[in-house]
C-alpha positions in Angstrom: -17.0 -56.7 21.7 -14.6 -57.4 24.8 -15.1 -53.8 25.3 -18.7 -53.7 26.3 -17.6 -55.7 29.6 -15.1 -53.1 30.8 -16.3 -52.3 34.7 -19.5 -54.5 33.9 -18.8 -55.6 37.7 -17.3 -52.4 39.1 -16.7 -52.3 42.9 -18.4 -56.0 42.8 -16.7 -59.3 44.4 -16.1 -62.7 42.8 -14.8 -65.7 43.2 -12.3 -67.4 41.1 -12.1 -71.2 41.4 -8.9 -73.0 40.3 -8.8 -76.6 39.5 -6.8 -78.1 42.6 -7.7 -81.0 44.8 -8.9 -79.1 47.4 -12.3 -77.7 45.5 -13.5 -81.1 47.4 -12.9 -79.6 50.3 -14.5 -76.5 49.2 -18.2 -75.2 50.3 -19.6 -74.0 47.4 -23.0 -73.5 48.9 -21.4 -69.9 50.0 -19.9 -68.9 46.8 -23.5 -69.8 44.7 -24.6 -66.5 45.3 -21.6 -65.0 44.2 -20.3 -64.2 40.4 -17.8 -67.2 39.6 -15.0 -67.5 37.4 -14.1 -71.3 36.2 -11.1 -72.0 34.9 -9.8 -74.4 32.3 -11.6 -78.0 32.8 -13.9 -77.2 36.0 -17.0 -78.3 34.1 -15.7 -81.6 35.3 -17.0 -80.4 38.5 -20.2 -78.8 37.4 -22.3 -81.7 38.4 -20.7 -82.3 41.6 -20.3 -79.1 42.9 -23.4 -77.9 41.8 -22.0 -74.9 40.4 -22.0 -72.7 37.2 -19.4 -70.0 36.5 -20.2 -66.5 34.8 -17.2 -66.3 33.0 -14.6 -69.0 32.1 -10.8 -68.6 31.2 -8.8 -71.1 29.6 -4.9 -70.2 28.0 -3.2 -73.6 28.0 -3.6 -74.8 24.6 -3.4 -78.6 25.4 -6.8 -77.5 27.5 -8.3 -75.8 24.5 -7.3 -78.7 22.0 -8.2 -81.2 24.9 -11.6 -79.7 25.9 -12.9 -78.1 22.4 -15.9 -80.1 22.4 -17.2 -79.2 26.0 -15.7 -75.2 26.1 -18.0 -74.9 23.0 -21.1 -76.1 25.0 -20.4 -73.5 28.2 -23.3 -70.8 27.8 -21.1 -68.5 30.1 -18.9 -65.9 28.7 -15.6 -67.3 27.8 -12.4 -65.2 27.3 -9.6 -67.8 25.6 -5.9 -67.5 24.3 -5.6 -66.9 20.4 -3.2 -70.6 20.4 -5.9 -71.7 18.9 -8.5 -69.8 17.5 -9.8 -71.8 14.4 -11.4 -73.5 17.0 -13.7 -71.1 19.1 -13.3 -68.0 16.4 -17.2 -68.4 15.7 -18.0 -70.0 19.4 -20.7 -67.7 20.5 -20.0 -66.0 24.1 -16.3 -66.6 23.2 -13.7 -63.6 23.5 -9.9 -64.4 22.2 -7.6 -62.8 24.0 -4.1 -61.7 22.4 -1.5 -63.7 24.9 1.2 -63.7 22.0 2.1 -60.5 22.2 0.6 -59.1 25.8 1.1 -55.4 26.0 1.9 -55.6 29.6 3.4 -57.8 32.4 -0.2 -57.4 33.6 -2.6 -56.9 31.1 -5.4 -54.0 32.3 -7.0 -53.3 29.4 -7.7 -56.6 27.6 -8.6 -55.2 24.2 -4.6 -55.3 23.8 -3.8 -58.7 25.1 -3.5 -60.7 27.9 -0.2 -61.9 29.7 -0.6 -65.7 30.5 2.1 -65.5 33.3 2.5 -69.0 33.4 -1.0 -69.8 35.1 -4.3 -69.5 33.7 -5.0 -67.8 37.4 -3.3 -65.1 36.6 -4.9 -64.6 33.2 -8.0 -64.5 35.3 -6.9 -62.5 37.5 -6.2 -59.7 34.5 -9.9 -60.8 33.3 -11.5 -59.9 36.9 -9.4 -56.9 37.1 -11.0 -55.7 33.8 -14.3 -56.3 34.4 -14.3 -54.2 37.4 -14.1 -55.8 40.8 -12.9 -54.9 44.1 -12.4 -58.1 45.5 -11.0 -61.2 44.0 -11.7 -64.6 46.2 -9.2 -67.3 45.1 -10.2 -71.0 46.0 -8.4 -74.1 44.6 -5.3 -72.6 43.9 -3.3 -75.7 46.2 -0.2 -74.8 44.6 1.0 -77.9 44.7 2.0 -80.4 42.3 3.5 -83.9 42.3 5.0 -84.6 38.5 8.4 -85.5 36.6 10.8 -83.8 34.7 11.2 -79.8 34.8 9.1 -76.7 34.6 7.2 -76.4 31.5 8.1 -79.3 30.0 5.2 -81.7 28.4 4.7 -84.7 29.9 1.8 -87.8 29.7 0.5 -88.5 32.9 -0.4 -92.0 33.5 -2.9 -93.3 36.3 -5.1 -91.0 38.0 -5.0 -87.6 37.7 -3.9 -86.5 41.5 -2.5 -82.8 40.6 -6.6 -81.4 40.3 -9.7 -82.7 41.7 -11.1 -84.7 38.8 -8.8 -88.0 38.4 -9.6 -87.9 35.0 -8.3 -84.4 34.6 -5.4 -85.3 32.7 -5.4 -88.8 33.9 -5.5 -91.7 31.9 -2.6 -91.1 29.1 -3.3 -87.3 28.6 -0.7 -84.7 27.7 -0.2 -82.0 30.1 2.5 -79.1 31.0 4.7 -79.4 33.9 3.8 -76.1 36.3 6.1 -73.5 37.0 5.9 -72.4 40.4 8.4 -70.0 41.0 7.7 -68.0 37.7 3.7 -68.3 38.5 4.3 -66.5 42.0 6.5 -63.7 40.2 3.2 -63.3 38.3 1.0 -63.3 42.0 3.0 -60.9 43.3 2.6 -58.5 40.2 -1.6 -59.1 40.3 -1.2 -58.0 43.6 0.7 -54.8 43.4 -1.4 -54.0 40.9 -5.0 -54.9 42.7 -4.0 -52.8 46.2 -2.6 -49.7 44.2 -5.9 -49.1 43.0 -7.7 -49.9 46.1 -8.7 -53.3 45.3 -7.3 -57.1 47.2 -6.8 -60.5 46.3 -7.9 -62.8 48.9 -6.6 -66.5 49.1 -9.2 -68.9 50.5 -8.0 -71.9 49.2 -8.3 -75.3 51.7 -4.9 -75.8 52.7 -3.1 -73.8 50.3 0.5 -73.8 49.7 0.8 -70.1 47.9 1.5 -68.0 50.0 2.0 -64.5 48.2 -1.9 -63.4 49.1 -3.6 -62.8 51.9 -5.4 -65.5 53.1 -8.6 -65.8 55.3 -11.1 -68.8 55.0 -14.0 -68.5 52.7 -16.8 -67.3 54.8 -14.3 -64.6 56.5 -13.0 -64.0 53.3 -16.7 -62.9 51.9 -18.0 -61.1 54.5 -14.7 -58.3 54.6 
């Protein structure tokens, strides 16, 4: 039960590691000794990096649908949207998080749902908050995106994949959603009322970021405060 990980990490740090270009940029040999959570398709970067994650969030259901075969194999704990939960109901390590019908604009208690808030960051930002730690490290959030069309809107990205730092993220004819920017930092600035109220921060050490609703310090500063 989800409940059994309330304040598992209380007063802990971790690191939460987004998907964008500049995790190639990023030195993971500080963050190893650190509790990780991956997002959405960073197993693409497992090898690479040489990096595993202690929990794993994933919302987007073109991501679920997209990556059922390899979210199954993940021996992390997982906490996914319901979108689609014939797939992973019986996946073991897997918690399905209610994002239908969140409870909140930001979701403390996860038992009643999860807001999506138009990132899968933010979901994991409700995910770290729940498990208990003080301070949240953000890398690869680059905030930054080069597509057609409007926000939210599907699209089919031909080529490489330049958005995230696997080309073959959604490259080569896969379906994706257009990002939403402006309603993703509503979101930020919410997770961060919400962390410093309670005493806890948000830091932003992404390489180059463009979001600029967190404090941000480079990665070694950003673990040692």
């Amino acid at each position: 039960m989800i409940s059994t990980l309330k304040n598992r990490h209380l007063g802990e740090t971790c690191v939460v590691v987004c998907n964008g270009p500049s995790l190639n940029q990023t030195d993971f040999t500080l963050i190893r000794e650190f509790t990780c959570i991956g997002l959405n398709k960073i197993f693409l970067g497992f090898r690479k990096f040489r990096f595993y994650p202690k929990y794993y969030v994933a919302v987007n259901e073109k991501v679920l649908r997209q990556s059922e075969a390899e979210i199954k194999k993940l021996n992390c704990v997982k906490f996914l949207s319901n979108r689609c939960p014939e797939l992973f109901s019986g996946n073991a390590l897997t918690h399905i998080l209610n994002t239908s019908k969140p409870h909140a604009r930001f979701c403390k208690d996860l038992n009643l749902g999860c807001e999506e808030g138009w990132t899968v960051t933010y979901a994991a930002l409700q995910v770290a908050y729940y498990l208990g730690f003080r301070k949240v490290i953000i890398v690869g959030m680059d905030h930054r995106f080069t597509y057609t069309g409007k926000p939210n809107e599907s699209a089919i990205m031909k080529g490489d994949d330049i958005n995230h730092f696997a080309p073959s993220y959604f490259g080569g004819g896969q379906e994706w959603d257009n990002p939403d920017l402006l309603n993703s930092e509503e979101s930020y600035r919410i997770a961060r009322q919400v962390f410093e109220a309670d005493g806890r921060i948000i830091i932003d050490a992404t390489v180059d970021g463009a979001c600029d609703i967190f404090e941000k310090l480079d990665l070694a500063s950003a673990l040692k405060v």
